[in-house]
BADREN-509799 format. One line per field, with one value per residue (C-alpha): residue in one letter; chain; y, z, x. Coordinates in Angstrom, 3 decimals. Each point is the difference from the previous one (the first is absolute). Last residue first. Layout:
# residues N
code c(A|...)
unit c(A|...)
y c(Y|...)
z c(Z|...)
x c(X|...)
***
This chain:
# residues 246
code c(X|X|X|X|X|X|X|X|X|X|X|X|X|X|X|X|X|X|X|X|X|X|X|X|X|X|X|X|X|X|X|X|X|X|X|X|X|X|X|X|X|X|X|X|X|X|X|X|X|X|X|X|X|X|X|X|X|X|X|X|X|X|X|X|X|X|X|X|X|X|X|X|X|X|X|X|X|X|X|X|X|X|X|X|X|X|X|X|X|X|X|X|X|X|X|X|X|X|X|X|X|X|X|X|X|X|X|X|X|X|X|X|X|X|X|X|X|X|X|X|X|X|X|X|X|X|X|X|X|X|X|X|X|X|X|X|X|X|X|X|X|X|X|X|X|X|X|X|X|X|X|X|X|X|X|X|X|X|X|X|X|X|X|X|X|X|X|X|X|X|X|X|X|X|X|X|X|X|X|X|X|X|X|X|X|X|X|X|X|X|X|X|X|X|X|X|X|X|X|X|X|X|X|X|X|X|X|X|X|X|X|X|X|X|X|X|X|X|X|X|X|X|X|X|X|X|X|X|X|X|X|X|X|X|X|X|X|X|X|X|X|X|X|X|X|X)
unit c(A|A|A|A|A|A|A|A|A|A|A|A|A|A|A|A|A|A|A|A|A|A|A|A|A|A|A|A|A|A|A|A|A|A|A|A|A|A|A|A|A|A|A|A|A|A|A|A|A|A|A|A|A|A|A|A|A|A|A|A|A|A|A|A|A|A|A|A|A|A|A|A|A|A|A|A|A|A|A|A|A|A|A|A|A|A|A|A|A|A|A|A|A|A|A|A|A|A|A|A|A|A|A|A|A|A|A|A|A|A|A|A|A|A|A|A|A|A|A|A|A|A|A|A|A|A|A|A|A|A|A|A|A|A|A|A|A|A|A|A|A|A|A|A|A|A|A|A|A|A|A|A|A|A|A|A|A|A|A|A|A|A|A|A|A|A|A|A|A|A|A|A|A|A|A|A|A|A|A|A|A|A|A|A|A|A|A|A|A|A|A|A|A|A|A|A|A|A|A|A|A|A|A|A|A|A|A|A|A|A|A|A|A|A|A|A|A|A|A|A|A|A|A|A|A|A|A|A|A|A|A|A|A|A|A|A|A|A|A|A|A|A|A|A|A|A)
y c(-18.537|3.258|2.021|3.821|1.632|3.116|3.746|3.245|2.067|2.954|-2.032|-3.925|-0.628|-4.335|-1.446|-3.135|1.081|1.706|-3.455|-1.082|1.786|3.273|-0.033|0.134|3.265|1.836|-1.046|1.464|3.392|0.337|-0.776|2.240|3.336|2.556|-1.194|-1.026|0.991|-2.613|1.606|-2.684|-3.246|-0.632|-2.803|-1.291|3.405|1.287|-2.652|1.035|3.685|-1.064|-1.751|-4.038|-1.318|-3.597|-2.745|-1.872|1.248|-1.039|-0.203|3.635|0.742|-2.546|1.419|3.278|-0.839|-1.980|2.913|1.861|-2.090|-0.178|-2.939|-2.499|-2.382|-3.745|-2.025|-3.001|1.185|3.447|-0.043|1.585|0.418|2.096|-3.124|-0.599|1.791|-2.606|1.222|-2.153|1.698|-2.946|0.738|1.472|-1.732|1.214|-2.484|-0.510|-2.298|0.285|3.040|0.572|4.460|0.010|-3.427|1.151|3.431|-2.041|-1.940|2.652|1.735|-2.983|-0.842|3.829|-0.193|-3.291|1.975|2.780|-2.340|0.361|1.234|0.402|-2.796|0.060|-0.177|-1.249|1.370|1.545|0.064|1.048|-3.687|0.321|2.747|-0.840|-3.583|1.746|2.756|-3.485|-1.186|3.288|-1.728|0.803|2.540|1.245|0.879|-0.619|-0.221|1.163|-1.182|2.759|-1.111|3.540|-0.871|3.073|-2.343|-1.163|2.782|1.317|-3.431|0.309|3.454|-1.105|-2.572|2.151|2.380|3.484|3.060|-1.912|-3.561|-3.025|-2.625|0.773|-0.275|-0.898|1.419|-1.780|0.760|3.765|3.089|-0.912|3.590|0.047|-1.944|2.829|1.918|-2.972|-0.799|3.435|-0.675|-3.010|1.371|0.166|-0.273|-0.634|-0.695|-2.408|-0.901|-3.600|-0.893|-2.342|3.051|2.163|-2.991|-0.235|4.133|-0.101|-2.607|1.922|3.278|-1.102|-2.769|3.013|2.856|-2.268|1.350|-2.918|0.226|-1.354|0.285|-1.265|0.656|-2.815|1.195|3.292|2.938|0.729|0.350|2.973|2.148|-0.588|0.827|3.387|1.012|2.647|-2.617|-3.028|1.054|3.251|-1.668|-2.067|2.657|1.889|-3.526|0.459|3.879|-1.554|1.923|2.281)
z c(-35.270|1.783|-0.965|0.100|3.498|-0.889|1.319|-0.563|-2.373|-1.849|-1.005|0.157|1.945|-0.071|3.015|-0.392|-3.167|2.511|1.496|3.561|2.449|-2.333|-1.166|3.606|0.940|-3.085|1.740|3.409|-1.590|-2.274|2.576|2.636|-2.392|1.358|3.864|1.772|3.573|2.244|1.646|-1.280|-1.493|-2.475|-1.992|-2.059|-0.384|-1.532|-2.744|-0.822|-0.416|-2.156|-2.358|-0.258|-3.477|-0.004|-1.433|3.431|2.537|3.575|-1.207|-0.448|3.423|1.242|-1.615|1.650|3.533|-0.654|-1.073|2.806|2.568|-1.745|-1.910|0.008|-2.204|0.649|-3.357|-1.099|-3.416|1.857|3.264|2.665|3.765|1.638|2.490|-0.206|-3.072|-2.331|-2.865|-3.259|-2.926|-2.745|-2.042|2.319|3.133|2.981|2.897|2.826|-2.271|0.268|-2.532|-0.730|0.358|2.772|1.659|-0.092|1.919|2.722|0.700|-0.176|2.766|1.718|0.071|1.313|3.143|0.519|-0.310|2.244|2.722|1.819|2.843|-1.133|-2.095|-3.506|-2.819|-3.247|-3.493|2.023|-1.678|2.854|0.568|1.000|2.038|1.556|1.380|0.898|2.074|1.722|1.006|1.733|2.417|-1.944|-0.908|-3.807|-3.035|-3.586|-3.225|-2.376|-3.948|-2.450|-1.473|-0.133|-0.431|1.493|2.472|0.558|1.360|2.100|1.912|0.281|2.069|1.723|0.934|0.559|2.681|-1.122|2.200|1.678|-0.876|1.377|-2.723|-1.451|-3.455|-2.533|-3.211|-3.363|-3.957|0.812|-2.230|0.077|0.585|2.433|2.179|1.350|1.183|1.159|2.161|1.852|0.848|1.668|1.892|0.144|-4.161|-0.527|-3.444|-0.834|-3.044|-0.140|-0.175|3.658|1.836|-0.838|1.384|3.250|0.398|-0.792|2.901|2.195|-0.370|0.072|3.260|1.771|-1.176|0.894|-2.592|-2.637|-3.486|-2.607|-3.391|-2.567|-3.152|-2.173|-3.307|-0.927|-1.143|-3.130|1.388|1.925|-2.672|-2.257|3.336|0.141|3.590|1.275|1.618|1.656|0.659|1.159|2.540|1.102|0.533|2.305|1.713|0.914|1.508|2.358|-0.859|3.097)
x c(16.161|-0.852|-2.541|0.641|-0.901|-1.350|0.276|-1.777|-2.318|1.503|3.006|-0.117|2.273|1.282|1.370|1.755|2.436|2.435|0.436|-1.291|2.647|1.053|-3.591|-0.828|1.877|-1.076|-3.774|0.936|1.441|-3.530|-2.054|1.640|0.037|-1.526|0.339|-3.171|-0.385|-1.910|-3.021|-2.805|1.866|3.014|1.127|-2.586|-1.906|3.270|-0.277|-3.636|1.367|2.807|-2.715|0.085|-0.424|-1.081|2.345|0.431|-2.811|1.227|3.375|0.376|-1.425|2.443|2.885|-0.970|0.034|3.207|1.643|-1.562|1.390|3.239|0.915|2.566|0.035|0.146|1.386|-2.244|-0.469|-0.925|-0.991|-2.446|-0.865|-1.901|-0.657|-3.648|-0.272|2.542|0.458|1.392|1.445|1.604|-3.257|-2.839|-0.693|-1.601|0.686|-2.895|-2.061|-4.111|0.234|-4.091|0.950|-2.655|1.500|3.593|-1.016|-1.734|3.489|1.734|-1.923|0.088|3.554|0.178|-2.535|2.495|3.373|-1.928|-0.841|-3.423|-1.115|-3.188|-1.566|0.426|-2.527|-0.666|-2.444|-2.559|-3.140|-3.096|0.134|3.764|-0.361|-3.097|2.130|2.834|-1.947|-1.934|3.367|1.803|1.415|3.572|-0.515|-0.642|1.828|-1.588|1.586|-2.189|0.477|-1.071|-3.769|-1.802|-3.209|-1.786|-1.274|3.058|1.596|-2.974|-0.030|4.052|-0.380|-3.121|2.599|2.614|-1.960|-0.680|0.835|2.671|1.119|-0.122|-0.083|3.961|-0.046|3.225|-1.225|1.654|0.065|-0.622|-1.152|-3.866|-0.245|-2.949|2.395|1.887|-3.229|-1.269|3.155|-0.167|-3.624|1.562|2.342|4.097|0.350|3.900|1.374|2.434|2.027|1.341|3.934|-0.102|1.542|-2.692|-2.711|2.114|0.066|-3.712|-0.576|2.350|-1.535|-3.683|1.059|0.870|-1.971|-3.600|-2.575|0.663|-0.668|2.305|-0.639|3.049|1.143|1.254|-0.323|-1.907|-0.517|-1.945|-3.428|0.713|1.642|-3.211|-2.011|1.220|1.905|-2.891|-3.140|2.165|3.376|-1.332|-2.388|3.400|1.555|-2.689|-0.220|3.745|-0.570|-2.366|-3.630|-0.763)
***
């Protein structure tokens, strides 16, 4: 009998149309990991840090996620069931999908770390490990695919810290919401692009988490009160911009 999550994830991949597919995006994370424990606290951690988290707990599973090129990172556990994570990351990039792998492994586990990174892991992290430092790396990877080497996002007077979830105007902290922040960030990853409501959503929510009708648009009236109602520009029918700063 088919687990009822791989029956999902079949649906994800073959009914949802691949136009709706391809538009999601911004900082959506993979991670696959069979053990409950360190699954459920790892994606907790990630949650907590502002990123979107799905959890694949083998590695047919994972493939059936990945076939929809919908995430910018995949944290990969080696010893999976039903397909181990390295055949798992061979498969990956021999299709030529690029998206950085972070790579979990044990501790003795030397030779694993060594076939994971020739097979085209991007880091790993030896098990136990500490979430804050699992996290510095995950940022870390994401500032290397997007060619930021400097922690800070900058736009005008707006700077962002990730590391902290922190960010100020003209010097002046603000505080934002989890989701606020989630969302700023999105924005900032692609100033002057038009982000759809559905490609905001994907920022801020994973698999299972209910959606309310109208988050984006309460979350991004909150911001315009905090950066300037002139920050965030609609642009009916299609989304949300971030208008240039000077």
């Amino acid at each position: 009998m088919v687990p009822v999550e791989l029956d999902r994830l079949r649906w994800i991949a073959v009914v949802l149309p691949v136009a709706f597919i391809l538009i999601m995006e911004t900082m959506r994370l993979l991670l696959v990991e069979d053990d409950p424990m360190i699954g459920e606290s790892v994606q907790k951690g990630l949650r907590q840090d502002g990123f979107a988290v799905d959890w694949a707990r083998d590695g047919q599973a994972a493939e059936l996620a990945l076939a929809n090129d919908v995430y910018d990172l995949v944290v990969l556990d080696l010893g999976l069931p039903r397909k181990s994570g390295l055949d798992v990351l061979a498969g990956l990039r021999e299709r030529g999908n690029s998206v950085p792998v972070l790579v979990l492994t044990a501790r003795d586990a030397v030779a694993d770390r060594v076939k994971g990174l020739d097979r085209g892991a991007d880091d790993y992290v030896v098990k136990p490990f500490d979430l804050d430092e699992l996290a510095a790396r995950v940022r870390a990877l994401l500032r290397r695919r997007s060619g930021r080497a400097e922690p800070l996002i900058t736009h005008g007077d707006l700077v962002v810290n990730p590391a902290t979830r922190e960010a100020s105007l003209s010097g002046t902290p603000l505080a934002l919401s989890a989701r606020e922040f989630a969302l700023l960030e999105a924005l900032l990853d692609r100033p002057g692009a038009i982000l759809s409501r559905t490609q905001l959503e994907e920022r801020i929510y994973g698999w299972g988490e209910e959606i309310e009708s109208n988050t984006v648009e309460v979350h991004i009236h909150h911001l315009r009160d905090k950066i300037g109602r002139d920050a965030i520009e609609t642009v009916r029918g299609l989304g949300y911009r971030l208008r240039s700063r000077p």
